[in-house]
DRENSESE-310210 format. One line per 10 residues: for each residue x negated, y, z negated of N, C-alpha, C. Coordinates in steps of 0.05 Angstrom, whole numbers. Atoms other than C-alpha are relative to their C-alpha. Layout:
N
X Y Z X Y Z X Y Z | ...
# end
This chain:
286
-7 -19 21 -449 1430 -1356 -6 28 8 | 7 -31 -1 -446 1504 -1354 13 19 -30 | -5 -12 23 -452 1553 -1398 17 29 -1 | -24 -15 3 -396 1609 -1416 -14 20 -24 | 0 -14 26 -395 1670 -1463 27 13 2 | -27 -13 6 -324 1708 -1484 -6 20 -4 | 4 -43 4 -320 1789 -1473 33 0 -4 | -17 -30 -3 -266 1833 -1491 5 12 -2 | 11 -24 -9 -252 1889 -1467 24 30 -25 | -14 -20 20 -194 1915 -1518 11 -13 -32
-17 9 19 -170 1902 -1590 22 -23 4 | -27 19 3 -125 1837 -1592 7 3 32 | -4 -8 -17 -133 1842 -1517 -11 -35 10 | 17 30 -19 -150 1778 -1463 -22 -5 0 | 30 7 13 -217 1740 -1481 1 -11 35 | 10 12 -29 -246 1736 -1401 -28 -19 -10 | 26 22 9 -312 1679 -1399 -16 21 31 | 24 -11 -15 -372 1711 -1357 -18 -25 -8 | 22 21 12 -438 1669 -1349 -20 26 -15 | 18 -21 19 -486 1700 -1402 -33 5 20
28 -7 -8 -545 1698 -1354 -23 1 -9 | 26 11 15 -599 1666 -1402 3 31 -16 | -2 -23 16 -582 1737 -1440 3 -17 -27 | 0 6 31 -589 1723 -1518 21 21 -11 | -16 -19 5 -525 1741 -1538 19 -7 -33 | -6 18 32 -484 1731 -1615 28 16 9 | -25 -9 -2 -408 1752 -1624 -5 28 -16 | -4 -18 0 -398 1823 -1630 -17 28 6 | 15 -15 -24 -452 1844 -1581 14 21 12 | -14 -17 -21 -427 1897 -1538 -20 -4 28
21 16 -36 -447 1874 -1458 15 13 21 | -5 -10 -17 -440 1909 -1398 1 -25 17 | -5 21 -12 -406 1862 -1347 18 13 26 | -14 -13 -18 -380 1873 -1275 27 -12 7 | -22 27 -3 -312 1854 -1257 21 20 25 | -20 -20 -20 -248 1880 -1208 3 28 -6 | -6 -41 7 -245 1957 -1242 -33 10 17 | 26 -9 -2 -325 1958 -1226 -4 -13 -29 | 18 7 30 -371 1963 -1290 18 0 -26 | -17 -1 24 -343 1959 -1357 -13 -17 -24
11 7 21 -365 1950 -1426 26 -16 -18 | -13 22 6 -338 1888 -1461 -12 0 -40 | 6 11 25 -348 1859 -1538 6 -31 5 | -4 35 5 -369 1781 -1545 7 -7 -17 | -25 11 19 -318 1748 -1578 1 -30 -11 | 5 25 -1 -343 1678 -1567 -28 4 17 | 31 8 -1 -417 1662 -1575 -1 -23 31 | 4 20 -21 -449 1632 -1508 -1 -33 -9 | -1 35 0 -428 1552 -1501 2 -10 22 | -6 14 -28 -438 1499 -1453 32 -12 -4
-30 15 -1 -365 1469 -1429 -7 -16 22 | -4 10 -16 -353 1428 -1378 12 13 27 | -3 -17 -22 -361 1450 -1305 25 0 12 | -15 1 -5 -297 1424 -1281 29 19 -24 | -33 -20 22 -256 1468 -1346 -11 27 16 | 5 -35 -20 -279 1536 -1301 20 2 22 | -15 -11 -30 -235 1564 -1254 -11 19 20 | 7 -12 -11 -272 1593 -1205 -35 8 -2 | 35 -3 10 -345 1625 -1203 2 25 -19 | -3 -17 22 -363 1659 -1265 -19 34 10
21 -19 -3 -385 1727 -1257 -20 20 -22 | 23 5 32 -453 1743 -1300 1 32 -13 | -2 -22 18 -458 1790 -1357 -32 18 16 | 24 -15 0 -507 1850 -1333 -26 5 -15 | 21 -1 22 -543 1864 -1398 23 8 -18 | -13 -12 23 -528 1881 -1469 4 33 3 | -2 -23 0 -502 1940 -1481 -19 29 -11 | 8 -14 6 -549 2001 -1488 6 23 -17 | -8 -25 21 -544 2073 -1534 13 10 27 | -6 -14 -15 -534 2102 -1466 34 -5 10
-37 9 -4 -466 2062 -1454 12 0 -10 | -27 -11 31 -440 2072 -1521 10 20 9 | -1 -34 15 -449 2144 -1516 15 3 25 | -29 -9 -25 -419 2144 -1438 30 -9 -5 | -24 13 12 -363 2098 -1457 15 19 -14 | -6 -20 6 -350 2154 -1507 9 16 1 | -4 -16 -17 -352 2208 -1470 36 -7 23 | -27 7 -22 -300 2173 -1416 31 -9 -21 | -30 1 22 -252 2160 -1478 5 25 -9 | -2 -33 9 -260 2234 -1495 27 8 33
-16 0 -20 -235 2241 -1419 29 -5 9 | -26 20 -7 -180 2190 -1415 20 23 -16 | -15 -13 4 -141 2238 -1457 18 24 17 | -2 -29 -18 -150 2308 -1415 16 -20 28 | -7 18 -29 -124 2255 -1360 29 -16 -7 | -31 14 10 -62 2227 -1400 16 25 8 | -11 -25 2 -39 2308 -1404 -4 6 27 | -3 -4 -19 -58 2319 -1333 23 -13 14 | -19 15 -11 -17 2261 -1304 26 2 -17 | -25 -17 6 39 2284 -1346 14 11 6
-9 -30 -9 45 2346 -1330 12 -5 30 | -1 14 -42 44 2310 -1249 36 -13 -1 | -23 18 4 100 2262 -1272 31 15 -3 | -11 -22 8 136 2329 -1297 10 15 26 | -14 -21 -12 137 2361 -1243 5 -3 29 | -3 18 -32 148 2303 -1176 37 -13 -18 | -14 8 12 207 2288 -1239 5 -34 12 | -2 35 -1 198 2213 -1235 4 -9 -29 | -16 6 10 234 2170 -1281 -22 -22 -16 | 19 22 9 167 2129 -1320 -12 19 -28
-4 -15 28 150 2132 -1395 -46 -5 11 | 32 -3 -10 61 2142 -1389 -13 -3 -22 | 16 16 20 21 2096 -1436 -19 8 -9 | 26 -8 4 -46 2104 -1431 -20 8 27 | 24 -4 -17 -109 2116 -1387 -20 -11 -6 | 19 12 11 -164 2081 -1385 -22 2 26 | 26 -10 -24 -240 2097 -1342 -15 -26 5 | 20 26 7 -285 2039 -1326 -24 12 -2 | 29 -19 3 -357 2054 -1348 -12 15 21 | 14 -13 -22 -382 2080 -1279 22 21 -1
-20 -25 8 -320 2137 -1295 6 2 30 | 0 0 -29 -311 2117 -1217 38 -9 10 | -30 9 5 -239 2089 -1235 5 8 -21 | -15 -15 19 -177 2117 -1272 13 -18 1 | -17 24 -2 -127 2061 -1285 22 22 -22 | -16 -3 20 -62 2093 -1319 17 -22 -3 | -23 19 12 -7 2049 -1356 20 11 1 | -29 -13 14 69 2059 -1354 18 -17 1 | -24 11 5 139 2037 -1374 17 6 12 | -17 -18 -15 188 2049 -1324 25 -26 0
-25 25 -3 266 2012 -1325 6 -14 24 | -8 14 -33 267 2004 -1249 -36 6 14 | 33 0 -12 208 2006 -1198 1 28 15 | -1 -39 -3 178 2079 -1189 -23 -5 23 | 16 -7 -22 153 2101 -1122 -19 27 -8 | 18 -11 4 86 2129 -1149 -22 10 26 | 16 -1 -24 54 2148 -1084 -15 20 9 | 7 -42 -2 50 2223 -1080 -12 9 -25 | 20 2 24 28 2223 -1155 -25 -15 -3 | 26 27 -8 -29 2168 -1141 -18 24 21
9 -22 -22 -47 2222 -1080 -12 28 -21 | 0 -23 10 -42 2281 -1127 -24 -2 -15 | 20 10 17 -89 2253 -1181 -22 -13 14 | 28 0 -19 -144 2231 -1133 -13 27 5 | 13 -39 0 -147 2304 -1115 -8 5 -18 | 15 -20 20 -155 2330 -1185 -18 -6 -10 | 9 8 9 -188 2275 -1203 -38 -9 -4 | 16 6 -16 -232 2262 -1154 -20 -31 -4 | 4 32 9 -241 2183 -1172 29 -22 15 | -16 24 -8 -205 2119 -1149 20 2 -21
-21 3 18 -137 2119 -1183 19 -17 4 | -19 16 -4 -91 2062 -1197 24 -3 -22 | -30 -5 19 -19 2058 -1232 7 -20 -5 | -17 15 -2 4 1999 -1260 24 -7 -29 | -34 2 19 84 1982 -1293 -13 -21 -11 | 4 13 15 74 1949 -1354 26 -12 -6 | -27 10 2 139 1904 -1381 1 2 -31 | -2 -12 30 162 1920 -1454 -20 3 -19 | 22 11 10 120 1874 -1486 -29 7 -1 | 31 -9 -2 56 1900 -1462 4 32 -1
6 -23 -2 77 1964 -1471 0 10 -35 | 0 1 17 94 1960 -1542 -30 1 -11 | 30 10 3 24 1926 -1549 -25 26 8 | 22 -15 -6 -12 1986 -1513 6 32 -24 | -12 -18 33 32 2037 -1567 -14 -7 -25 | 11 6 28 17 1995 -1633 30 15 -8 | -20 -13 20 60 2019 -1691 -2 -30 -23 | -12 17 10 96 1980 -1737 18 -18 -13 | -19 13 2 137 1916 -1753 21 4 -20 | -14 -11 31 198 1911 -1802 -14 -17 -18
16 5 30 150 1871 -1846 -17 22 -4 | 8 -18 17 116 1931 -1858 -35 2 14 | 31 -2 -16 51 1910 -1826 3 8 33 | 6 -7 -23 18 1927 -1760 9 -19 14 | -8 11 -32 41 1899 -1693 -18 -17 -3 | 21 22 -14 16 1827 -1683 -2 6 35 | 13 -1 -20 8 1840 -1612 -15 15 2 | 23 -28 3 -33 1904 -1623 -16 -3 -20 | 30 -1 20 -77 1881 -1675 -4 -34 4 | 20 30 -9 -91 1796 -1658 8 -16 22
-6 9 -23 -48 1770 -1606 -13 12 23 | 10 -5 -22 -90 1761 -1553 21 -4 35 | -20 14 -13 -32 1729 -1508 34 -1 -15 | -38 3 6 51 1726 -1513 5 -21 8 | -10 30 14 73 1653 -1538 33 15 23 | -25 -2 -13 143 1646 -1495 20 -7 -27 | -11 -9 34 196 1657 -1559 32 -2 12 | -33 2 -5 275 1630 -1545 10 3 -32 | -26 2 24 336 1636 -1584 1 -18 -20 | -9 21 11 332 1566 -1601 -18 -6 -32
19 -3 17 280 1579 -1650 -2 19 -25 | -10 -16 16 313 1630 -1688 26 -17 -22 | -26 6 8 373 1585 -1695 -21 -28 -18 | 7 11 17 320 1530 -1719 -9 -2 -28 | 7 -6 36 298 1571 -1779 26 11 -12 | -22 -1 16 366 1577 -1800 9 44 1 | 2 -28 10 360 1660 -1789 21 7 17 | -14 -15 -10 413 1708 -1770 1 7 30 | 3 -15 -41 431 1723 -1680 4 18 -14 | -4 -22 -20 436 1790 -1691 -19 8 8
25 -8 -4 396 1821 -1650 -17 24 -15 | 4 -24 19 385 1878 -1695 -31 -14 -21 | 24 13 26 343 1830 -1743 -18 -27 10 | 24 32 -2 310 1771 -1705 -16 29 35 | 17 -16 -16 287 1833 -1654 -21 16 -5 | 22 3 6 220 1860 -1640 3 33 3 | 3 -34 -2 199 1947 -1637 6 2 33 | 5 3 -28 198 1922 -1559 25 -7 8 | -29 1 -1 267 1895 -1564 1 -25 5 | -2 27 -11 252 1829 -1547 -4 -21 -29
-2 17 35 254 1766 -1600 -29 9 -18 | 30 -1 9 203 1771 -1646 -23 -19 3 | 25 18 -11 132 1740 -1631 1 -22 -18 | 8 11 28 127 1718 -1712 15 -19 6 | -20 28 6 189 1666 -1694 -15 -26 13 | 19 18 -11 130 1621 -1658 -8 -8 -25 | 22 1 15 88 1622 -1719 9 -22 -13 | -17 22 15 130 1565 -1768 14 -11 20 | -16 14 -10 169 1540 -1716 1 -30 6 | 15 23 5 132 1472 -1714 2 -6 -26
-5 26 24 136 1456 -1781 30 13 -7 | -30 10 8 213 1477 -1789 13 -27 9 | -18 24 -21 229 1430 -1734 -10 -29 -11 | 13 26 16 183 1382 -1779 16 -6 -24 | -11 2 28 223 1399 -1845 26 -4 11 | -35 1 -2 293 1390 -1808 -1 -31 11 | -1 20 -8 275 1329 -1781 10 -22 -22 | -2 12 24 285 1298 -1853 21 14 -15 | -30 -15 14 351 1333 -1866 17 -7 21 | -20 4 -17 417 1313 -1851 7 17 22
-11 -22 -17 454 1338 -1795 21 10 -9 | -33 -14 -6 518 1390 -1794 14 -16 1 | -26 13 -7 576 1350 -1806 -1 -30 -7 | 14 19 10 540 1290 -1824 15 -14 -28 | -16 5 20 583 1246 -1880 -29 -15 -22 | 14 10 18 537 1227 -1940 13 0 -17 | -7 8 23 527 1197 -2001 -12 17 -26 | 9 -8 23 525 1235 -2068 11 -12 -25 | -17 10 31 532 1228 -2147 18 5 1 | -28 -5 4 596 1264 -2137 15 -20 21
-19 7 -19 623 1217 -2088 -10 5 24 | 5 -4 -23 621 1219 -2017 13 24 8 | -8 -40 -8 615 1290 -1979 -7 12 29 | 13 -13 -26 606 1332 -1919 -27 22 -5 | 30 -23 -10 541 1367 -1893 15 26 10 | -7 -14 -5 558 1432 -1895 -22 19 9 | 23 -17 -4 483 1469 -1891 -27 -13 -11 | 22 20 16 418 1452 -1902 -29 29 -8 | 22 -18 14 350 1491 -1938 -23 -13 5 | 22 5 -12 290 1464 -1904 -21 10 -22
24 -10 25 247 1509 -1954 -3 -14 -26 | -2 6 24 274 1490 -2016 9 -32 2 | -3 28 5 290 1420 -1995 35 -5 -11 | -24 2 9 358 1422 -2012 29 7 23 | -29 -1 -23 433 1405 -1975 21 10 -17 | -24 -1 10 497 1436 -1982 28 -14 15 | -20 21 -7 556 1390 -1978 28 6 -19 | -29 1 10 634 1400 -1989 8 -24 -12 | -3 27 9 658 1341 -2023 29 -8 -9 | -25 3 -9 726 1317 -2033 14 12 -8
-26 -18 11 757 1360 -2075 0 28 12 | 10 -24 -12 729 1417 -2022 -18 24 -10 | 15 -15 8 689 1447 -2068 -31 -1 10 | 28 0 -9 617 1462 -2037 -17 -1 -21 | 22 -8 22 554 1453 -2076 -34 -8 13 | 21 1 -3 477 1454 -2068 -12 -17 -10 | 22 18 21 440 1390 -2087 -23 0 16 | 25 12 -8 366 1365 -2075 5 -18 22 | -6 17 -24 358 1327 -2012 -13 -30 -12 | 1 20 17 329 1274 -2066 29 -17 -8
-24 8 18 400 1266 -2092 17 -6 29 | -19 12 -29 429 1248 -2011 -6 -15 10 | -4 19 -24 441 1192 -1978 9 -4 15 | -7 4 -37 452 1186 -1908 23 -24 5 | -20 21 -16 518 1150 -1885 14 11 18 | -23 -5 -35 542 1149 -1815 27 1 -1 | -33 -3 4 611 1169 -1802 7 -25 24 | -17 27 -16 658 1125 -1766 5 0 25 | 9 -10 -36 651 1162 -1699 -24 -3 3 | 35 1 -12 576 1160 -1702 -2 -36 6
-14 22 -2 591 1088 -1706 7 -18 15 | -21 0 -24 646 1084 -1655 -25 -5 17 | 17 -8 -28 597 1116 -1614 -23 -17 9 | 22 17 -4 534 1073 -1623 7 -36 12 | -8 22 -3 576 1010 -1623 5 0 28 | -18 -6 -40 611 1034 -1545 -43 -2 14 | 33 11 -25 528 1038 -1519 -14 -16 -2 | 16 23 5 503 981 -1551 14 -25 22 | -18 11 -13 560 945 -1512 -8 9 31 | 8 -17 -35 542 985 -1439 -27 -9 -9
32 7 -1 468 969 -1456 4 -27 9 | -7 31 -4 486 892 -1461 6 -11 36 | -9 -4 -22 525 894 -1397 -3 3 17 | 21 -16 -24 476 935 -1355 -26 -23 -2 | 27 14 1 416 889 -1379 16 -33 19 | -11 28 -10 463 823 -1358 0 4 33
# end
């Protein structure tokens, strides 16, 4: 067994595991921890637990100590900075006229590294700007292209429901989000309305998507011939929410009943069809 604690290092940002180093630590500690930037001040997110040694990838590297007044107050300080350093590299980007939109900045606690963020549509030869900003900077400086999604997420704003950006206020991680999942909850392609501030699908079409595919599973299909009070009818649509199918029926008039009030009868092709592979099944097993 080994034991694990959860830091991180931004709002709705990646929960890394460090070993806590017999440190007495609770969730929403603040812990100085070393990692690839150098030093850097973290928030525990998940209370120290033993797991199992084989669920680790690799060797954990240990939390330094809790966080002191003195690392608040530098931390501080270097977020006071990161600004005067967004407007510098600006102004740089301004005037080498390179073609990249410029996110954020961010220091690691030893203020020994500058990490900027940006959005760029093709790949920008930052090289002479990376050069330039060492000079003024006089610190390790690194540049890296963010892809919509995470750029949105380092912006914030917000959605057309009216609330804040799930990826900028809890998504820690981006769920993989197809078409096919839009077309499961019955909602509108355009992209205008199943799209995100980032332009990509929306995240939220993950969130229900499991239990539509649960509530459709118990609804006819499209095209589907059933049985109603009025007679026998076609599946013309179905209401997953409300539980209810709409079906044309012989005199072509459509109507909305309860999925209580349908019964399921196979058409004469579904039929056909089952009858032709029950026959090839037979055949193949002989």
């Amino acid at each position: 067994m080994a034991e694990i604690v959860g830091v991180r290092f931004k709002r709705a940002g990646r929960v890394y595991y460090f070993d806590p180093s017999g440190i007495d630590l609770e969730v929403n500690d603040c812990v100085v921890v070393k990692t690839a930037r150098g030093m850097e001040m973290g928030q525990v997110v998940i209370a120290p637990k033993q797991v199992l040694a084989n669920e680790i990838e690799g060797q954990l590297k240990p939390v330094i100590r809790k966080a002191e007044p003195e690392d608040i107050e530098r931390a501080q300080e270097l977020e006071a900075k990161e600004e005067e350093a967004l407007i510098e590299c600006g102004k740089l980007i301004g005037q080498l006229n390179l073609s990249m939109k410029l996110l954020s900045a961010e220091y690691n606690l030893g203020g020994d590294r500058l990490t900027f963020f940006f959005g760029a549509e093709e790949r920008v030869d930052f090289r002479e700007l990376v050069r330039q900003l060492s000079s003024r900077f006089k610190v390790k400086v690194e540049l890296r292209q963010v892809g919509p999604r995470d750029e949105t997420k380092l912006i914030g704003g917000f959605g057309r429901c009216g609330r804040p950006l799930c990826c900028s206020n809890f998504l820690s991680e981006f769920a993989p989000v197809s078409i096919r999942m839009a077309k499961d909850q019955n909602l509108p392609l355009n992209p205008m309305k199943i799209s995100g501030t980032c332009g990509r699908l929306l995240c939220c079409l993950t969130y229900e998507n499991e239990q539509y595919k649960c509530m459709k599973a118990g609804m006819p299909r499209i095209g589907q011939q059933v049985s109603t009070p009025s007679g026998s009818a076609s599946v013309v649509g179905t209401n997953p929410l409300k539980e209810t199918v709409m079906v044309q029926v012989e005199s072509e008039a459509v109507v909305e009943l309860p999925l209580s009030e349908i019964k399921g009868v196979e058409d004469t092709s579904s039929r056909r069809s089952a009858s032709k592979g029950g026959r090839k099944g037979t055949r193949g097993a002989n």
